[in-house]
C-alpha positions as a Markdown table, in Angstrom:
| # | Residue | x | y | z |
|---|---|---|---|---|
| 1 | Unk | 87.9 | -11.6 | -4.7 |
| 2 | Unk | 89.3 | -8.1 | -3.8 |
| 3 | Unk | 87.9 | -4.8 | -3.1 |
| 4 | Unk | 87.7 | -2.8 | -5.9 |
| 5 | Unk | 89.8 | 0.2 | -4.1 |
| 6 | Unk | 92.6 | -2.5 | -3.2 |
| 7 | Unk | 95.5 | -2.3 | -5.6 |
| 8 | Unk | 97.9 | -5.7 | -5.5 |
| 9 | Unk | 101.1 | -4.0 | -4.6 |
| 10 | Unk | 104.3 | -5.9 | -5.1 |
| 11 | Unk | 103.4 | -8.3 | -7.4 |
| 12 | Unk | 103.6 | -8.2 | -11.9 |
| 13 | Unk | 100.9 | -10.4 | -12.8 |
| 14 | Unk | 101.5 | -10.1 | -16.5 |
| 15 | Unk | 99.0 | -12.6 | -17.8 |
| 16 | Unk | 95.9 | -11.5 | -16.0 |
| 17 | Unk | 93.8 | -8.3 | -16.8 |
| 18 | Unk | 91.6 | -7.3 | -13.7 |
| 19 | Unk | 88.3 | -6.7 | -15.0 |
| 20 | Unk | 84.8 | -5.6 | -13.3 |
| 21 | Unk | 82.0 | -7.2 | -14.0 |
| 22 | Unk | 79.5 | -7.0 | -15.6 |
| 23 | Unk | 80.3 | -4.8 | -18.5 |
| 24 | Unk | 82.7 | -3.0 | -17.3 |
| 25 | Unk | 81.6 | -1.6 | -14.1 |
| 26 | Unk | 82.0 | -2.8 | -10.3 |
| 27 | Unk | 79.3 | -5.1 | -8.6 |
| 28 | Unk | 79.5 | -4.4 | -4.7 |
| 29 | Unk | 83.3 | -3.3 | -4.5 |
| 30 | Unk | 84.1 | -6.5 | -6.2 |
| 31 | Unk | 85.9 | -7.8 | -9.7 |
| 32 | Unk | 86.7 | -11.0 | -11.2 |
| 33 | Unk | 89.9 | -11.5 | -12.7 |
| 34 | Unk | 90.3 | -12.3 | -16.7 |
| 35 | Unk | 93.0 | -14.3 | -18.1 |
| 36 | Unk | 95.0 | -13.7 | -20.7 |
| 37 | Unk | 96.2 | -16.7 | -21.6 |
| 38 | Unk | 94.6 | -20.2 | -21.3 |
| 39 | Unk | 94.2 | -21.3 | -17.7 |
| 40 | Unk | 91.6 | -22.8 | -15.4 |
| 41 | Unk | 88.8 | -21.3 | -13.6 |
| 42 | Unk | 88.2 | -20.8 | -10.0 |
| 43 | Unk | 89.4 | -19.1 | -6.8 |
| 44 | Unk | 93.3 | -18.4 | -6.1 |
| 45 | Unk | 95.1 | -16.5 | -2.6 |
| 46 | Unk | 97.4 | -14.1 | -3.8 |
| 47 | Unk | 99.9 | -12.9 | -1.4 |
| 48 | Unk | 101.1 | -9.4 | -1.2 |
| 49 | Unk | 103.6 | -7.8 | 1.3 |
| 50 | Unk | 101.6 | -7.3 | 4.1 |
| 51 | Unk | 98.3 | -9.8 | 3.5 |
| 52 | Unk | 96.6 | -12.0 | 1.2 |
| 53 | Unk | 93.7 | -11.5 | -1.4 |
| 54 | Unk | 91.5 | -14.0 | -3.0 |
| 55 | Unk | 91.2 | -13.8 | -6.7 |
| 56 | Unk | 88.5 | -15.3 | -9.0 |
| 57 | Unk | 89.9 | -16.6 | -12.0 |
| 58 | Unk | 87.7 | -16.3 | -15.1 |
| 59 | Unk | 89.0 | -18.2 | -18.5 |
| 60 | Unk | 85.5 | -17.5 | -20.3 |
| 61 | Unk | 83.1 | -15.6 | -20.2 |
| 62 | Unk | 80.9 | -18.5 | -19.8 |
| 63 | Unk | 82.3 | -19.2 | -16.6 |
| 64 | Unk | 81.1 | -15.8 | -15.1 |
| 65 | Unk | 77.4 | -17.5 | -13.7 |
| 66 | Unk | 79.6 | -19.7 | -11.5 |
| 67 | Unk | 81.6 | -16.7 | -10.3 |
| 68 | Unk | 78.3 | -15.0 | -9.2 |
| 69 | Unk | 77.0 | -17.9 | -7.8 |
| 70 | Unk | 80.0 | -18.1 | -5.2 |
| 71 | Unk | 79.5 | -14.5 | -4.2 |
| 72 | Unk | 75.7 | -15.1 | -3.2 |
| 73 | Unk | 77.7 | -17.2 | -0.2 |
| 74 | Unk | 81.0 | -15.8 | -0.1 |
| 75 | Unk | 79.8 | -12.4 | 0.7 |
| 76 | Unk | 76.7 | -13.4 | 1.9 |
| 77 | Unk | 74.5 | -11.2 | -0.1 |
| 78 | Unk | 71.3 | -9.5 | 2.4 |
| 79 | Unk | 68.0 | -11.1 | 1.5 |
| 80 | Unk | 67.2 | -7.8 | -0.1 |
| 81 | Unk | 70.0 | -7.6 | -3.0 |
| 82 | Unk | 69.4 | -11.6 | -3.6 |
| 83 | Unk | 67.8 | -10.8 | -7.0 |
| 84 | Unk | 70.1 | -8.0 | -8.7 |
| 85 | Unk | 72.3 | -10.5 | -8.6 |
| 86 | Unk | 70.1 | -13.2 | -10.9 |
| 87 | Unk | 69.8 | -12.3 | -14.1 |
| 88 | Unk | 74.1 | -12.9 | -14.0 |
| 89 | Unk | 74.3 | -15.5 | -12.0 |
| 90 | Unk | 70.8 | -17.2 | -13.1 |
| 91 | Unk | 70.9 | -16.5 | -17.0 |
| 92 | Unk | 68.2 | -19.2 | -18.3 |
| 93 | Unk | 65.4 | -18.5 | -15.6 |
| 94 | Unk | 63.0 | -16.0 | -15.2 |
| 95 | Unk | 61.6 | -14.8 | -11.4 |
| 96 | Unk | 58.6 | -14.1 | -11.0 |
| 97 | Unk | 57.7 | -11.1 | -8.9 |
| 98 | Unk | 56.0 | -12.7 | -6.0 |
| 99 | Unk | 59.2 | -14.2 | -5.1 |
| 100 | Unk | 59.6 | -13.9 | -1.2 |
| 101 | Unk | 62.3 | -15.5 | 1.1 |
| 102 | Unk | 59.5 | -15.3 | 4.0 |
| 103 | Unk | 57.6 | -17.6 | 2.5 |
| 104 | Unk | 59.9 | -20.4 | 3.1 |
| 105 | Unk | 59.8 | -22.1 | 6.4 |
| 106 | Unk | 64.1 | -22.1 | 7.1 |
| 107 | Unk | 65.8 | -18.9 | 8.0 |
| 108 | Unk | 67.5 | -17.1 | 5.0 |
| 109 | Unk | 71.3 | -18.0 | 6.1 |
| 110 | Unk | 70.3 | -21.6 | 6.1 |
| 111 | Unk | 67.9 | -22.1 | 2.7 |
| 112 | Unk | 70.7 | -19.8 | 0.9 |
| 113 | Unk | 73.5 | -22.2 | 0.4 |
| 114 | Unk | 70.6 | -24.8 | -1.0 |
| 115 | Unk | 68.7 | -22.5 | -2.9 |
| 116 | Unk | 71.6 | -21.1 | -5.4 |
| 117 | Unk | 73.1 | -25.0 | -6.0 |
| 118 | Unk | 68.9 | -25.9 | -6.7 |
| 119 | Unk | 68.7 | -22.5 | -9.4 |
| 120 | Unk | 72.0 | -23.5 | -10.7 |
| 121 | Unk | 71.5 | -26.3 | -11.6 |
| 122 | Unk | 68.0 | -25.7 | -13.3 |
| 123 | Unk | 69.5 | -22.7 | -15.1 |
| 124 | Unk | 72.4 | -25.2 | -16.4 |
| 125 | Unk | 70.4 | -28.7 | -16.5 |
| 126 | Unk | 67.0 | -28.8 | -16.7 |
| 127 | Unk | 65.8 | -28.1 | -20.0 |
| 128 | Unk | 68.7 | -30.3 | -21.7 |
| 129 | Unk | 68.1 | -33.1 | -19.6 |
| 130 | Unk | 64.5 | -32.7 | -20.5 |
| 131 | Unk | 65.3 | -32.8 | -24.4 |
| 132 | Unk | 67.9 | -35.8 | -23.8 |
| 133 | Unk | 65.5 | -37.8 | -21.6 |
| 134 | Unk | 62.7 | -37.4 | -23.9 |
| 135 | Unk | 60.5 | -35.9 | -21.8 |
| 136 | Unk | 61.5 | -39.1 | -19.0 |
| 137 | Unk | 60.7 | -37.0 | -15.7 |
| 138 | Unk | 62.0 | -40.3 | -14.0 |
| 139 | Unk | 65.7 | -39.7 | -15.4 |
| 140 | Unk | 65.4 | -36.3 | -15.5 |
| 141 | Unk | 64.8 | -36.8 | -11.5 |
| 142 | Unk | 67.5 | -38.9 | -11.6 |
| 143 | Unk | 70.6 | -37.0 | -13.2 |
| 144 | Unk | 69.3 | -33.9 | -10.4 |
| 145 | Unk | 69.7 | -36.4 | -7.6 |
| 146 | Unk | 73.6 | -37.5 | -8.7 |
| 147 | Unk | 73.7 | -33.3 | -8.4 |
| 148 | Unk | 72.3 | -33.8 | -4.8 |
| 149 | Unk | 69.3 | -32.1 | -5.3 |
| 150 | Unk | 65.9 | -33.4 | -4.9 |
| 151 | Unk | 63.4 | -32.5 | -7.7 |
| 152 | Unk | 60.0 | -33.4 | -9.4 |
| 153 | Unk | 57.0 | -32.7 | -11.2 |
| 154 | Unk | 53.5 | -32.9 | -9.1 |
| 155 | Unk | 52.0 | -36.2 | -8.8 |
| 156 | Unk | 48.8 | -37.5 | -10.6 |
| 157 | Unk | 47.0 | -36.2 | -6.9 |
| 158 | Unk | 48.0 | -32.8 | -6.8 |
| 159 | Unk | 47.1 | -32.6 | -10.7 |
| 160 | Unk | 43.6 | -33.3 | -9.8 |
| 161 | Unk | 43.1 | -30.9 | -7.4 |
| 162 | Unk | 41.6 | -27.8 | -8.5 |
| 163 | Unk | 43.2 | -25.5 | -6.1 |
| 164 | Unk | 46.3 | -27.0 | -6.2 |
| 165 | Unk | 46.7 | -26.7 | -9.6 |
| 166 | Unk | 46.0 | -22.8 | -9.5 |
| 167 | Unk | 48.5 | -22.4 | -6.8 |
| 168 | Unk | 51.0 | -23.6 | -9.1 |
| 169 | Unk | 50.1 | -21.1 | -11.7 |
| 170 | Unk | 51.9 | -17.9 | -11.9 |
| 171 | Unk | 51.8 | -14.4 | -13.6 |
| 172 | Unk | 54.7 | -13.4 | -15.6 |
| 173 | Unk | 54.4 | -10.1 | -17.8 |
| 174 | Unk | 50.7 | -10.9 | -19.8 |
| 175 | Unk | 50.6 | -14.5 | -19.6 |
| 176 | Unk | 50.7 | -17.4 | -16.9 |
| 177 | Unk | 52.2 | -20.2 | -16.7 |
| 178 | Unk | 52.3 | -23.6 | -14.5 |
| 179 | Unk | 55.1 | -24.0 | -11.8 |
| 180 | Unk | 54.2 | -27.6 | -11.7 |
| 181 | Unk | 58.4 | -28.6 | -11.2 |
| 182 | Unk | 60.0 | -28.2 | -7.4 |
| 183 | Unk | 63.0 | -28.5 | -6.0 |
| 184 | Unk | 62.5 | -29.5 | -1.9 |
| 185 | Unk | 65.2 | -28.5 | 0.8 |
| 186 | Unk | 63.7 | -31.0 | 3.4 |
| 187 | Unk | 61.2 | -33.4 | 2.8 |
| 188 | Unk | 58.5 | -31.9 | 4.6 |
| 189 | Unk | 59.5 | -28.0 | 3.4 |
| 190 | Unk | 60.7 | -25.1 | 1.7 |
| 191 | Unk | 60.0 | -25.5 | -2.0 |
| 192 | Unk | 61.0 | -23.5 | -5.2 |
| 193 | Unk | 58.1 | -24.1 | -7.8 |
| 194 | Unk | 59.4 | -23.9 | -11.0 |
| 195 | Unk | 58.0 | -24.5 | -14.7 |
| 196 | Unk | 58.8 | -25.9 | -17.7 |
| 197 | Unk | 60.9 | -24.2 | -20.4 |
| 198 | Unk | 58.8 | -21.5 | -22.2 |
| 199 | Unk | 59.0 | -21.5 | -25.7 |
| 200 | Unk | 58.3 | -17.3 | -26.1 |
| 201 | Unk | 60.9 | -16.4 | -23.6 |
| 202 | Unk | 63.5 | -18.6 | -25.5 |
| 203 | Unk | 63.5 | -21.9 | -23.5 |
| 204 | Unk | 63.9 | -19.9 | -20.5 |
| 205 | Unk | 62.2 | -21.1 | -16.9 |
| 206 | Unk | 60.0 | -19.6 | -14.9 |
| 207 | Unk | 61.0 | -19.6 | -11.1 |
| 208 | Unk | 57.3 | -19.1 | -9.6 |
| 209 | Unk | 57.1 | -19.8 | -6.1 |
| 210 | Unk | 59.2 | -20.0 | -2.8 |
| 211 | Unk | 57.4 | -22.0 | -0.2 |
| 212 | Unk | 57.0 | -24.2 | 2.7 |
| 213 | Unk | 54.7 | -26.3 | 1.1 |
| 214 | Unk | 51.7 | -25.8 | -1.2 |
| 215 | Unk | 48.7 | -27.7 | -0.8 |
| 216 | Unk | 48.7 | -31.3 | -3.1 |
């Protein structure tokens, strides 16, 4: 990444076009880089005369999400700017308004890290492993565990339980819609209640709830 003031001085870097994203305008002082020609993704140090710069190299488009993803940590984006940031880095999910960071039980710097690898890989995963698995929440559980991540729907209990159930069910826009997926940080806390893909917002999923722990 470079500042968006910074010119690379010294150096012909013919087959790369700098470019600011999104659409053509600078996020935060900062661009990815767009290649010209065929080349892998990911983060290179440059060195100019009198430092060095780190570069994001993008080869799609399509690999822009992860390049957003890395600034959330990188740059440590403020609690406050986490969701202008989304809709780039989070393309397939929808955020509810309720959304608060105070609501979890771990300090912002330390759920962070966890939080955009657990939306990542919902955004990129969830619904197609859904499809593959048939429905299977077992191996749908499964494939999100080889990611690291520690997922599932609520058990036959929670389902039962009247209030439970309507903490799990969200406002989005003019319709509700049951969080009954979470991802957990720690076993005993901080949870990101999600739902199932939505069929009017074009498969997309709705990120409902950031909590310690709702009642089961």
């Amino acid at each position: 990444m470079i500042n968006a003031r910074t010119l690379v001085i010294g150096f012909d870097l013919p087959s790369f076009a700098r470019a600011c994203m999104p659409h053509g305008t600078c996020y935060a002082d900062r661009l990815g880089v767009l290649p010209v020609t065929p080349g892998p993704s990911g983060w290179i140090t440059v060195e100019r005369q009198t430092d060095q710069i780190r570069l994001h190299l993008l080869r799609h488009p399509t690999d822009a999400p992860v390049f957003w993803r890395e600034v959330y940590v990188r740059d440590h984006i403020m609690e406050e700017r986490f969701f202008t940031l989304a809709e780039l880095a989070f393309s397939r999910l929808l955020v509810a308004s309720s959304l608060s960071f105070r609501r979890f039980r771990g300090a912002y710097a330390e759920v962070l890290p966890w939080l955009v690898r657990l939306l990542g890989a919902v955004n990129d995963h969830f619904a197609q492993e859904l499809a593959q698995r048939g429905g299977d929440q077992n191996q749908v559980m499964a494939r999100f565990s080889v990611l690291g991540l520690d997922i599932s729907p609520e058990s036959p209990q929670t389902k039962k339980n009247a209030k439970a159930r309507a903490e799990r069910l969200v406002p989005y826009e003019d319709a509700q819609y049951r969080c009954e997926w979470h991802g957990k940080r720690v076993w005993d806390r901080d949870r990101v209640h999600f739902s199932l893909p939505i069929a009017e917002h074009d498969g997309r999923i709705l990120i409902g709830a950031f909590v310690g722990h709702l009642s089961t």
